[in-house]
C-alpha positions in Angstrom: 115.3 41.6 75.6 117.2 39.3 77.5 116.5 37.5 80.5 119.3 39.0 82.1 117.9 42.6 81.2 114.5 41.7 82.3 115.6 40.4 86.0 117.5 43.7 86.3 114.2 45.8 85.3 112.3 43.4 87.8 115.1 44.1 90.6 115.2 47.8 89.8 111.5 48.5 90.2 111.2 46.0 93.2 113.6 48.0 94.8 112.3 51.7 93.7 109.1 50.4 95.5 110.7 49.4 99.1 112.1 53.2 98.7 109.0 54.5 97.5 106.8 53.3 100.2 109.5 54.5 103.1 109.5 57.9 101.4 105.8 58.2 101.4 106.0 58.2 105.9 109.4 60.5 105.8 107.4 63.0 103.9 104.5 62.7 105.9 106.1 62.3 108.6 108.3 65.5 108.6 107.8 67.3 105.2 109.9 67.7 102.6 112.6 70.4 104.3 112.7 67.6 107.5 112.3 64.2 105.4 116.2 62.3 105.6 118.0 60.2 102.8 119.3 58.1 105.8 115.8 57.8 107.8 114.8 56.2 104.4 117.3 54.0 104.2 116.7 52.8 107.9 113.1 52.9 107.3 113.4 50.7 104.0 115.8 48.8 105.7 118.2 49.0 102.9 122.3 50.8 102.5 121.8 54.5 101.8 124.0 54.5 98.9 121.4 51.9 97.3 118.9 54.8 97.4 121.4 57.2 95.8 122.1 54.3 93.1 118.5 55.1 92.2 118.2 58.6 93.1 120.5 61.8 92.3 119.6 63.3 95.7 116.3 63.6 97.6 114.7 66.0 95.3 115.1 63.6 93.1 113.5 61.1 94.9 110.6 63.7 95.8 110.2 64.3 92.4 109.7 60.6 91.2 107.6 59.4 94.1 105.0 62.3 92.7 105.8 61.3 89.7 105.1 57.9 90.8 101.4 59.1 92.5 100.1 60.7 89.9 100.4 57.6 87.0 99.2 55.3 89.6 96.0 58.2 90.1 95.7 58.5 86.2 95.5 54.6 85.4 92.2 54.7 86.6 90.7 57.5 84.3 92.8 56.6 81.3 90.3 53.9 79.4 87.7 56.5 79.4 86.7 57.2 76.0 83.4 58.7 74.3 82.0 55.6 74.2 81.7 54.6 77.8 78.6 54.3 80.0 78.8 57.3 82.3 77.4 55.6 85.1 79.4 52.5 85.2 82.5 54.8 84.3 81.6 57.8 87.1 80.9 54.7 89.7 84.1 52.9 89.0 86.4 56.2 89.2 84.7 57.0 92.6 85.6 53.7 93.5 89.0 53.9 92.5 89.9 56.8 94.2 88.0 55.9 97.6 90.4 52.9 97.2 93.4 54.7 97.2 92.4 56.8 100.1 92.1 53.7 102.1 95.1 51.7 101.2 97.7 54.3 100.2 96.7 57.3 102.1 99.9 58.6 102.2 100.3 59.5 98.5 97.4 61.5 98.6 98.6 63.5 102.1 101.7 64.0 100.3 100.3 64.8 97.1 98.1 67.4 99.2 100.9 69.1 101.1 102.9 69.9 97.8 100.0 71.9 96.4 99.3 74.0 99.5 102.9 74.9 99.2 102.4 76.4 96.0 103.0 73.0 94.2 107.1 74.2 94.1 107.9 70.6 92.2 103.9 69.8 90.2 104.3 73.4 88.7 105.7 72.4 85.5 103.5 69.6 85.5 100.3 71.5 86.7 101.0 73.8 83.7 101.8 71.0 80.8 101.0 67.3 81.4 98.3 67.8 83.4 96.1 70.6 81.6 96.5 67.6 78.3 95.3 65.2 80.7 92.3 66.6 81.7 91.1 68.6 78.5 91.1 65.1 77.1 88.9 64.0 80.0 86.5 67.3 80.0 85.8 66.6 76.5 84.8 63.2 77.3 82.4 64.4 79.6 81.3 67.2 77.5 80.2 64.7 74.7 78.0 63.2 77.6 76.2 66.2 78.1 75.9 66.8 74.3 74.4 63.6 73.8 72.2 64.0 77.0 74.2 60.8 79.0 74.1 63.3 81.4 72.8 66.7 82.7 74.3 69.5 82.0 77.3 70.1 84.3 80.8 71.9 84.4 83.4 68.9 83.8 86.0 70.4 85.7 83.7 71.1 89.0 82.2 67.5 88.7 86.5 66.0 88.5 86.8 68.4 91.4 84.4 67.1 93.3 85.1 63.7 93.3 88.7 64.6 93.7 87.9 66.1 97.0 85.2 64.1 98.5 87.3 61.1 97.9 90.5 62.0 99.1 89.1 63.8 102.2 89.1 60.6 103.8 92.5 60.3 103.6 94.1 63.7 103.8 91.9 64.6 106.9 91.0 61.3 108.5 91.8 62.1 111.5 88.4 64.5 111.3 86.7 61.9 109.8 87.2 59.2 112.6 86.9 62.1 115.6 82.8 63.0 113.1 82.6 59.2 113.0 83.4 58.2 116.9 85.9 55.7 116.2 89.6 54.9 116.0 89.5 54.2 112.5 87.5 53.7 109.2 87.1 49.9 109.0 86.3 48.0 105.4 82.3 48.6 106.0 82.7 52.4 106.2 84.6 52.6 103.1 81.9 50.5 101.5 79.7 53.2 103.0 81.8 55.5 101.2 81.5 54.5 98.1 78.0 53.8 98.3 77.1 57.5 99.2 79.4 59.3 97.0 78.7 57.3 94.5 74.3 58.1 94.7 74.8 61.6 95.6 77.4 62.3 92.5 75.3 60.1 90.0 71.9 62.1 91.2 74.1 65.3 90.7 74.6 64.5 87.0 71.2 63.3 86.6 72.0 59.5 86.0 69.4 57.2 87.9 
């Protein structure tokens, strides 16, 4: 590849990611129906016909920054393999995805809102990509069980839970903060996060 071709890729994703991150607080901001090609723009700072160079329309755009989510999300399960130490594998993933509560919060609100509305874009997804996904990761966990790495549990409840109790703190912070008495979660309580999900998830699959 030339250098040429490389500087453009370079350019190109540089600039998908300004857009990216400006689309995350239009769609959380005022939906999907309410979010604006040209409050992105403004918002990115950036001409709106550069977002249409990379984007047909704002479906379009919609449908890659889930896109987007979701590999980011799946990096951090997709080096599990049968051979893995559950524990250091379970802590690390509830890590993870404390993590990207706290410093993209965003994706996961927006992520949130498309599947209470019936997941109108994810639905192909939900129904293809997804169920490979995580039948590769329930078996995973199912060979733990078998060779008693764990106790037995349902792997889809236990990727639900962490799922859930991770992302809470971002897609209903502001119940969190209003529990916890403060303005916001600082670095500590996220430590405190991960600490406690982390012990009471591990004890749930019997791992000391």
């Amino acid at each position: 590849m030339s250098k040429d071709k490389v500087l453009e890729g370079s350019i190109r994703q540089k600039n998908k990611a300004i857009i990216f991150d400006a689309a995350k607080k239009e769609f959380v901001t005022y939906g999907f129906k309410g979010a604006s090609i040209k409050r992105i723009a403004e918002r990115a700072n950036i001409a709106r016909a550069n977002i249409h160079y990379y984007f047909k329309d704002k479906t379009d755009l919609y449908q890659q920054l889930l896109s987007n989510i979701i590999a980011v999300w799946n990096r951090d399960y997709d080096t599990l393999n049968v051979d893995n130490d559950p524990k250091e594998v379970l802590s690390a993933y509830i890590r993870a995805k404390v993590m990207h509560s706290k410093n993209d919060p965003d994706a996961s609100r927006i992520f949130a809102s498309e599947l209470i509305h019936g997941a109108p874009v994810l639905n192909e997804y939900l129904n293809n990509d997804f169920k490979v996904w995580l039948n590769s990761k329930v078996m995973i966990i199912e060979s733990w069980v078998k060779q008693g790495l764990i106790d037995p549990v349902n792997p889809h409840h236990l990727l639900f839970l962490i799922w859930s109790s991770t992302q809470h703190y971002a897609d209903f912070n502001v119940q969190v903060v209003a529990a916890l008495d403060k303005e916001a979660m600082s670095d500590d309580d996220f430590e405190d996060v991960v600490t406690s999900l982390t012990q009471i998830i591990l004890k749930g699959c019997g791992i000391s």
